[in-house]
Gaussian input, Z-matrix of N, CA and C with variables (Angstrom, degrees):
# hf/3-21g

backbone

0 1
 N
 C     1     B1
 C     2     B2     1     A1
 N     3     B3     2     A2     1     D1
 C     4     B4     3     A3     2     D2
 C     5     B5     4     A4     3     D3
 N     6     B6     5     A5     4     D4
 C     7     B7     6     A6     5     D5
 C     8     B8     7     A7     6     D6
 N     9     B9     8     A8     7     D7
 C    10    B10     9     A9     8     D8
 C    11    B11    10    A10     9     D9
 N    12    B12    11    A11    10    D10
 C    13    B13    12    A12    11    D11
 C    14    B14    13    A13    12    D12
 N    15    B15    14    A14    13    D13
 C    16    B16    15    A15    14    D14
 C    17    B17    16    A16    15    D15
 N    18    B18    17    A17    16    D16
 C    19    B19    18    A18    17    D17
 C    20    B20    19    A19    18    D18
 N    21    B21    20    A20    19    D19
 C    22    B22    21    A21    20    D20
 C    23    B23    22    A22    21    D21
 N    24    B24    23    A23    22    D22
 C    25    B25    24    A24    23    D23
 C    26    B26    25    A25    24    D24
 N    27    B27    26    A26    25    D25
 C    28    B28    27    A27    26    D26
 C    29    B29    28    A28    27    D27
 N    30    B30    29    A29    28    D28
 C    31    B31    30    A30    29    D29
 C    32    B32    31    A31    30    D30
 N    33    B33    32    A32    31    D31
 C    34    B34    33    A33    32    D32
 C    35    B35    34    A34    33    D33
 N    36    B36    35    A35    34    D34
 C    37    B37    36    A36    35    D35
 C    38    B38    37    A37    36    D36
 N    39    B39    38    A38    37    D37
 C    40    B40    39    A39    38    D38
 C    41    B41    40    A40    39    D39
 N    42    B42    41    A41    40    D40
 C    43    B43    42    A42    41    D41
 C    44    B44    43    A43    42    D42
 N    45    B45    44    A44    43    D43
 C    46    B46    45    A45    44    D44
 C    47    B47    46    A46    45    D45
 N    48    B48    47    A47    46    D46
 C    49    B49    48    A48    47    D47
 C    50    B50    49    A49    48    D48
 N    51    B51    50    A50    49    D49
 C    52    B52    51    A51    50    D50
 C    53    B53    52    A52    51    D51
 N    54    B54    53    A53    52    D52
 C    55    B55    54    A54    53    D53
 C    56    B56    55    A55    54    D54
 N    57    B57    56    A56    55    D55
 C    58    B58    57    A57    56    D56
 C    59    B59    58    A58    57    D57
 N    60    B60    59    A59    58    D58
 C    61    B61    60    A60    59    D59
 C    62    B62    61    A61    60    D60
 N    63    B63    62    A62    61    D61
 C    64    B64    63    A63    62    D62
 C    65    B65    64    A64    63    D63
 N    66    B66    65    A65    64    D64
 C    67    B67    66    A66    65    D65
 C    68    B68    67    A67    66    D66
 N    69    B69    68    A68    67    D67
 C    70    B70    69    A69    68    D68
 C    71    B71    70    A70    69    D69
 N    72    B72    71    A71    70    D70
 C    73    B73    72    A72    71    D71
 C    74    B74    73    A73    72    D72
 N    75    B75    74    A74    73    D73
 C    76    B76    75    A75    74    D74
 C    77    B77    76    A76    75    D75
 N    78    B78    77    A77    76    D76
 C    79    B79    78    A78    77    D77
 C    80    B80    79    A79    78    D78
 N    81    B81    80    A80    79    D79
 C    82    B82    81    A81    80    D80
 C    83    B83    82    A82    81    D81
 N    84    B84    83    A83    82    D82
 C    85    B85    84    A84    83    D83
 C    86    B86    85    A85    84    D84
 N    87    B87    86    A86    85    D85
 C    88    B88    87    A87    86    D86
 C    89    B89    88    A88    87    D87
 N    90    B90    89    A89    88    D88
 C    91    B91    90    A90    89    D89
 C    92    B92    91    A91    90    D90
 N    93    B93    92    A92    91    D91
 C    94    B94    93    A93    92    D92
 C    95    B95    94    A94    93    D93
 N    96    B96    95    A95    94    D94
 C    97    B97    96    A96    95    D95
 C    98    B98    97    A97    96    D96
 N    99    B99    98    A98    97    D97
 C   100   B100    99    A99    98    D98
 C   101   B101   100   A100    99    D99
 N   102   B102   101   A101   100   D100
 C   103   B103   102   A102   101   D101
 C   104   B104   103   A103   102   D102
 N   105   B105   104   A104   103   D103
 C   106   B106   105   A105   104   D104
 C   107   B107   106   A106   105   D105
 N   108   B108   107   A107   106   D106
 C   109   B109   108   A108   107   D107
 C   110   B110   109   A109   108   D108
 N   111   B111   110   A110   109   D109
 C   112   B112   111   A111   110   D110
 C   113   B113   112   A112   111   D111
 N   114   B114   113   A113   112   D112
 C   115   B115   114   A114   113   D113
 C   116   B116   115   A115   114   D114
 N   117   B117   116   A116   115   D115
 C   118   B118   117   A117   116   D116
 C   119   B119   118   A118   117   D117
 N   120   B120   119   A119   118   D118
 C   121   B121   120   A120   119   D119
 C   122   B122   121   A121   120   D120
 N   123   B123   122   A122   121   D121
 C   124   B124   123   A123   122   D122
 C   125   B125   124   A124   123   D123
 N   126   B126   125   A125   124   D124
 C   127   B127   126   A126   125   D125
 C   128   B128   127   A127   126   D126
 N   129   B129   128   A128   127   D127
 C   130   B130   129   A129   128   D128
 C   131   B131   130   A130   129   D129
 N   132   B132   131   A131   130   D130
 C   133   B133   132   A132   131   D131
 C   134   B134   133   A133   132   D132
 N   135   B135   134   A134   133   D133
 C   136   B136   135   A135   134   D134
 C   137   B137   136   A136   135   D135
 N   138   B138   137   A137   136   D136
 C   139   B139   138   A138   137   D137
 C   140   B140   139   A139   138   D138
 N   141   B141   140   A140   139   D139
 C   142   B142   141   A141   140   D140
 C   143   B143   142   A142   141   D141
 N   144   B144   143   A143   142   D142
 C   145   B145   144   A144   143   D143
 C   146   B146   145   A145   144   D144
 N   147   B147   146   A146   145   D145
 C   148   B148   147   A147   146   D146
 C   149   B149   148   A148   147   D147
 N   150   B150   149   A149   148   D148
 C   151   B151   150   A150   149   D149
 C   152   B152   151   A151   150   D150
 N   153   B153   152   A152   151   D151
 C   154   B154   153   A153   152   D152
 C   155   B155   154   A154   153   D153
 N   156   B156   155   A155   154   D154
 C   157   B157   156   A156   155   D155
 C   158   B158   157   A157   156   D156
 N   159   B159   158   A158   157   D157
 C   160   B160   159   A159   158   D158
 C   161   B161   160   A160   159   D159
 N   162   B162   161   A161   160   D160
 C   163   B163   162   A162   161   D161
 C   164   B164   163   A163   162   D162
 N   165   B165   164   A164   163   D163
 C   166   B166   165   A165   164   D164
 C   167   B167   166   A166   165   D165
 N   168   B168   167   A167   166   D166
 C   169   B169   168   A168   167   D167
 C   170   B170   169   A169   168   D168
 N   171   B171   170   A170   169   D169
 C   172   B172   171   A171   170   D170
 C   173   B173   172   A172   171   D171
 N   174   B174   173   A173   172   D172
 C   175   B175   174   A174   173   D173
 C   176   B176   175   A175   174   D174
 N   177   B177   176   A176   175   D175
 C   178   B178   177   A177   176   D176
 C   179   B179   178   A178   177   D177
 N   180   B180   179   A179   178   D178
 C   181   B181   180   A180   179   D179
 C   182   B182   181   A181   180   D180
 N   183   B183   182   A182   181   D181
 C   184   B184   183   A183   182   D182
 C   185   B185   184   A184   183   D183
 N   186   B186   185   A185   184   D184
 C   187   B187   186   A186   185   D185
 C   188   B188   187   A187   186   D186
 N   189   B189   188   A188   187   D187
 C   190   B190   189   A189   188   D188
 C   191   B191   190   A190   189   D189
 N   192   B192   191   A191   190   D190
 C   193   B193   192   A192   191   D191
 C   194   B194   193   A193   192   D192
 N   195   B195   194   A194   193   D193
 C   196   B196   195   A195   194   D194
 C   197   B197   196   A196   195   D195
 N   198   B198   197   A197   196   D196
 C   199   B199   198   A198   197   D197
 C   200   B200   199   A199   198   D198
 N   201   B201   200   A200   199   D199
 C   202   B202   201   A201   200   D200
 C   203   B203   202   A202   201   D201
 N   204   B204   203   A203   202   D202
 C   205   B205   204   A204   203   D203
 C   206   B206   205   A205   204   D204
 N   207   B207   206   A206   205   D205
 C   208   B208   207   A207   206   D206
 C   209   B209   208   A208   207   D207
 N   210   B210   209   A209   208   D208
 C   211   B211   210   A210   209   D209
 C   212   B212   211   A211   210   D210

   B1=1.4291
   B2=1.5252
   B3=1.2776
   B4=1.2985
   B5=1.3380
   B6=1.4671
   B7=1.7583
   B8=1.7399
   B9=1.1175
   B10=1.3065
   B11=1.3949
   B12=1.5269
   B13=1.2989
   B14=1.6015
   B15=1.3068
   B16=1.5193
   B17=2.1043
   B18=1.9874
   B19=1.1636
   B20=1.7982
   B21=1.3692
   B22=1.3321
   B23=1.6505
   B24=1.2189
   B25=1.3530
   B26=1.7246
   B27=1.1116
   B28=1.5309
   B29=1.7756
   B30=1.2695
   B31=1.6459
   B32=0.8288
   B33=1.3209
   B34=1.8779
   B35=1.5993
   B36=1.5046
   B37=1.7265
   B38=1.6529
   B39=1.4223
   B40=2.0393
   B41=1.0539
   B42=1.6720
   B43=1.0352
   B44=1.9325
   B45=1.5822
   B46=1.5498
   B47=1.3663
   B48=1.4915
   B49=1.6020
   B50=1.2782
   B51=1.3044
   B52=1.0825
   B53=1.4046
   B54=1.4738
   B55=1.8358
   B56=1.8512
   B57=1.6697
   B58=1.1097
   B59=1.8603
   B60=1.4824
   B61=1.2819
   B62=1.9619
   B63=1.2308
   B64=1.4855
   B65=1.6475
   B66=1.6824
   B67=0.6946
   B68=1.1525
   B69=1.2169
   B70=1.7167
   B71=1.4800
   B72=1.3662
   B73=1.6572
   B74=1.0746
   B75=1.8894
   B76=1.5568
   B77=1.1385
   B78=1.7947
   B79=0.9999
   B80=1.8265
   B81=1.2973
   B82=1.2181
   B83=1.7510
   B84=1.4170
   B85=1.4020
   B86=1.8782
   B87=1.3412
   B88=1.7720
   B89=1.2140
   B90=1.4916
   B91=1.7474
   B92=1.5143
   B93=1.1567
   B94=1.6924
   B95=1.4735
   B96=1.7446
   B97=0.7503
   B98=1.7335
   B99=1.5202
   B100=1.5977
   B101=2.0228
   B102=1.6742
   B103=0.8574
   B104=1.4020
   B105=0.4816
   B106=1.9663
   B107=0.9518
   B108=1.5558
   B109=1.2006
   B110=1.3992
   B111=1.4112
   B112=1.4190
   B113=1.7209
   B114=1.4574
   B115=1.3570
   B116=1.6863
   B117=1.7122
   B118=1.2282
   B119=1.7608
   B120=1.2728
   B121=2.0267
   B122=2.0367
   B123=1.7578
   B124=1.4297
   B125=1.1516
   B126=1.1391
   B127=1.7528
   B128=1.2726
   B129=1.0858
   B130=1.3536
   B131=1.9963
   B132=1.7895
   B133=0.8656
   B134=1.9970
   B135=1.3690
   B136=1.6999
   B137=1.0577
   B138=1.6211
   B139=1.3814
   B140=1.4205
   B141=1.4858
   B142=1.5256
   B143=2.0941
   B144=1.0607
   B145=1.0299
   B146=1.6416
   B147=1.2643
   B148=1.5631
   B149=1.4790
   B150=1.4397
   B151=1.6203
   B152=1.8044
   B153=1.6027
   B154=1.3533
   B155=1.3775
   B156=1.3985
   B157=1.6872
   B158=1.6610
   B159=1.1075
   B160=1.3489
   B161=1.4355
   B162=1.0654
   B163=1.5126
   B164=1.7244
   B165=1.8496
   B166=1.4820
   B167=1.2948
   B168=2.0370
   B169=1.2967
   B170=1.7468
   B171=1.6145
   B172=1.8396
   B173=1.4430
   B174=1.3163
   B175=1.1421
   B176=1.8804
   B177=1.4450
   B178=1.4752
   B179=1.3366
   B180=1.6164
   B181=1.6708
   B182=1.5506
   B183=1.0775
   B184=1.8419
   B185=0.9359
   B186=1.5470
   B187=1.2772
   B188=1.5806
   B189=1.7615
   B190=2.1756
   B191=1.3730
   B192=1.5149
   B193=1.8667
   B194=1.1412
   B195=1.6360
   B196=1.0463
   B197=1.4501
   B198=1.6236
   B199=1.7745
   B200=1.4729
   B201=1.3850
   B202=1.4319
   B203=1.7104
   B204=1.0914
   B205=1.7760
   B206=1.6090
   B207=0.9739
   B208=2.2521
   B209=1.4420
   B210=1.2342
   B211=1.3506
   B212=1.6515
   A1=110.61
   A2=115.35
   A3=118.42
   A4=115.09
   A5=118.11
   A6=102.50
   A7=98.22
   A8=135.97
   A9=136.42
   A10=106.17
   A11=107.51
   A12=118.26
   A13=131.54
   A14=119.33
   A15=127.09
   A16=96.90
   A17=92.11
   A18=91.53
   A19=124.78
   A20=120.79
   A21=155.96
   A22=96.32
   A23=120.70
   A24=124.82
   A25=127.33
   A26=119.10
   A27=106.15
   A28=87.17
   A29=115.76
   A30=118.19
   A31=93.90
   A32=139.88
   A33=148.58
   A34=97.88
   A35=97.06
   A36=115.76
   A37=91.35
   A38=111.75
   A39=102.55
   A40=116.64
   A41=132.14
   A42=125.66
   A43=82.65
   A44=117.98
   A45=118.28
   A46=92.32
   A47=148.73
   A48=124.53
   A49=85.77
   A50=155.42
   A51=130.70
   A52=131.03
   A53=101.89
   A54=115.41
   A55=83.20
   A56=127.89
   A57=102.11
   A58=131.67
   A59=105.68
   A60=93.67
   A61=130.33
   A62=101.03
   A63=110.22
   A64=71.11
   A65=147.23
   A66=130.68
   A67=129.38
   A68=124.63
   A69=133.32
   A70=108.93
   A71=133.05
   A72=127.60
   A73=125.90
   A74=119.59
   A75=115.29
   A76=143.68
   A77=111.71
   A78=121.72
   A79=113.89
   A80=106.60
   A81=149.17
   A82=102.42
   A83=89.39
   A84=87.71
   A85=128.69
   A86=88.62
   A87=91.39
   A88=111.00
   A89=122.33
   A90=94.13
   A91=91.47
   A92=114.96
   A93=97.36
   A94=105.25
   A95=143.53
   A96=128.55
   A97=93.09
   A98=94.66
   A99=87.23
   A100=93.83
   A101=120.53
   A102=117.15
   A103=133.96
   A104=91.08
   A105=113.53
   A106=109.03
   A107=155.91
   A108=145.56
   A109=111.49
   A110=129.23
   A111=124.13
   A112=132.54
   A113=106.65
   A114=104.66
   A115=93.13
   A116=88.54
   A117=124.09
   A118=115.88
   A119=88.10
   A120=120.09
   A121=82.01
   A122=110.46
   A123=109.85
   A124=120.72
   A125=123.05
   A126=147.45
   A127=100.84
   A128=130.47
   A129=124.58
   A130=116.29
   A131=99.61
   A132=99.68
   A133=120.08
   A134=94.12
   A135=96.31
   A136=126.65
   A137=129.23
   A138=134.15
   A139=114.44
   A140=111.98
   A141=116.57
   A142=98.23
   A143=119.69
   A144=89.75
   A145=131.49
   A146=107.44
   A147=103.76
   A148=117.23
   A149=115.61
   A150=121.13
   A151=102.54
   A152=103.87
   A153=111.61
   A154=105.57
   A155=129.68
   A156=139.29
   A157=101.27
   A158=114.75
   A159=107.21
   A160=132.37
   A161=108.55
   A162=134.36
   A163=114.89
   A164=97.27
   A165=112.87
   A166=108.12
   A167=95.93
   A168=110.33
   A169=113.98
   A170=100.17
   A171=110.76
   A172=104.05
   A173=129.49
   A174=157.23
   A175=98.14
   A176=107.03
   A177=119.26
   A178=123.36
   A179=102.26
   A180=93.01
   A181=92.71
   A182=141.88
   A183=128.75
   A184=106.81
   A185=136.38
   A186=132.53
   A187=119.80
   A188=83.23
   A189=106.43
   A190=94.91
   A191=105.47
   A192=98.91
   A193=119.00
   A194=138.92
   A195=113.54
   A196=142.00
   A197=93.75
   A198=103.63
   A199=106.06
   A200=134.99
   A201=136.55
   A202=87.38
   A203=140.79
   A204=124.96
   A205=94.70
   A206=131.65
   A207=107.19
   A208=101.05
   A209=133.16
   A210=128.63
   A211=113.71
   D1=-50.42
   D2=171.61
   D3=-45.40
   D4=-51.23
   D5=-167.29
   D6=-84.82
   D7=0.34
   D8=175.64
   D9=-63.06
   D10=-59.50
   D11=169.42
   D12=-67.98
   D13=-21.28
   D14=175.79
   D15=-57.73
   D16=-52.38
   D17=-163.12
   D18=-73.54
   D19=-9.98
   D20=157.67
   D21=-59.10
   D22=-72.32
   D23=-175.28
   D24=-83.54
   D25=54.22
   D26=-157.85
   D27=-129.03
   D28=12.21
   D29=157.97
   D30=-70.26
   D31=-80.89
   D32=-158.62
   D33=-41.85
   D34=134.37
   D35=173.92
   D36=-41.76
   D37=115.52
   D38=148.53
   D39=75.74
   D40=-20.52
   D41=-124.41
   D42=-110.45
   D43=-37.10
   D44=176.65
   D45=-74.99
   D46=-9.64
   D47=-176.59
   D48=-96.71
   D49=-54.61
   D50=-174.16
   D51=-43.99
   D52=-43.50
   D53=-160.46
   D54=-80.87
   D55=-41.53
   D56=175.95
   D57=-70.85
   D58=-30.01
   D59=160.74
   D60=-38.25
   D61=-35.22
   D62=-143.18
   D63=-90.26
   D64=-68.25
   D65=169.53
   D66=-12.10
   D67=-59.41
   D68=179.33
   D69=-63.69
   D70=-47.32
   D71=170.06
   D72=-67.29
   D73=-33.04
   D74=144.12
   D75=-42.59
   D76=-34.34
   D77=-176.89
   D78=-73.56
   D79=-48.68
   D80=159.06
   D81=-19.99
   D82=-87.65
   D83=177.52
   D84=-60.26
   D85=-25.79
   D86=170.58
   D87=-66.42
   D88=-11.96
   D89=-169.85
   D90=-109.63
   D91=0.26
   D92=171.57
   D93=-81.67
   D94=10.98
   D95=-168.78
   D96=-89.99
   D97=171.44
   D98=-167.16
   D99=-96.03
   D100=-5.05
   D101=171.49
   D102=-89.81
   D103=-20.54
   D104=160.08
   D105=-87.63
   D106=-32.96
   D107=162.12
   D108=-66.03
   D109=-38.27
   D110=150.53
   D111=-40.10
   D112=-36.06
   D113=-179.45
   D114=-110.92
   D115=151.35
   D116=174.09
   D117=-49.76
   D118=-62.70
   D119=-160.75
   D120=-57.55
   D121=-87.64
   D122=165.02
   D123=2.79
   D124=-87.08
   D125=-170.59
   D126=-48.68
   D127=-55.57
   D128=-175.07
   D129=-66.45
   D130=-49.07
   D131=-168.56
   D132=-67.04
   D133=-25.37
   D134=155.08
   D135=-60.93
   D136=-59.73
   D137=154.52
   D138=-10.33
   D139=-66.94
   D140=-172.15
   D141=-72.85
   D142=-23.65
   D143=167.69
   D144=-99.07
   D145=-0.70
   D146=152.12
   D147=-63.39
   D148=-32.79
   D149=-158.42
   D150=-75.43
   D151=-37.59
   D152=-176.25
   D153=-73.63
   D154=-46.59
   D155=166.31
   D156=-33.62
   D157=-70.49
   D158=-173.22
   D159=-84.50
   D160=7.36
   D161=155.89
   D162=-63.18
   D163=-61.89
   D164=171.33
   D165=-29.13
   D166=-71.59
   D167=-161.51
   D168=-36.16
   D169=-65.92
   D170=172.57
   D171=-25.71
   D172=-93.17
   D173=170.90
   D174=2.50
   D175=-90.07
   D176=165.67
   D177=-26.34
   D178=-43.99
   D179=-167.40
   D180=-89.86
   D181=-15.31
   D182=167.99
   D183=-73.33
   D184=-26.62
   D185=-172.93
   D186=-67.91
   D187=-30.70
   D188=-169.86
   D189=-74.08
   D190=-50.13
   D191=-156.66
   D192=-46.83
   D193=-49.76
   D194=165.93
   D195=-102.67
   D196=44.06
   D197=154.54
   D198=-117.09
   D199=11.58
   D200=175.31
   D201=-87.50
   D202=-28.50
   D203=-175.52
   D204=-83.49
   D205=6.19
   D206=156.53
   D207=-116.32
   D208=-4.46
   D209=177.51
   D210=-56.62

């Protein structure tokens, strides 16, 4: 959900690099669980949310670069 929304939200100043960061360490940490690495459905659905997190992230940071030159 998070990187769904990073990538939905990455007009807003910061606001999609954040929600995608957090995506990516959620995701992250879910698959080191040993229960989610057991299930199929789990495993994937973290996967896709690292993939969408760092999608955000991309997304956000082209969006920033050129409003970081009047800051």
């Amino acid at each position: 959900m998070l990187g769904a929304l990073s990538v939905a939200s990455f007009w807003v100043s910061g606001l999609g690099f954040v929600l995608g960061l957090c995506a990516v360490v959620c995701g992250a940490v879910a698959t080191a669980r040993t229960a989610v690495a057991d299930d199929e459905a789990a495993s994937l659905r973290a996967l896709l949310g690292i993939v969408a997190g760092v999608a955000g992230i991309m997304v956000s940071a082209i969006a920033l670069f050129p409003i970081l030159e009047y800051l």
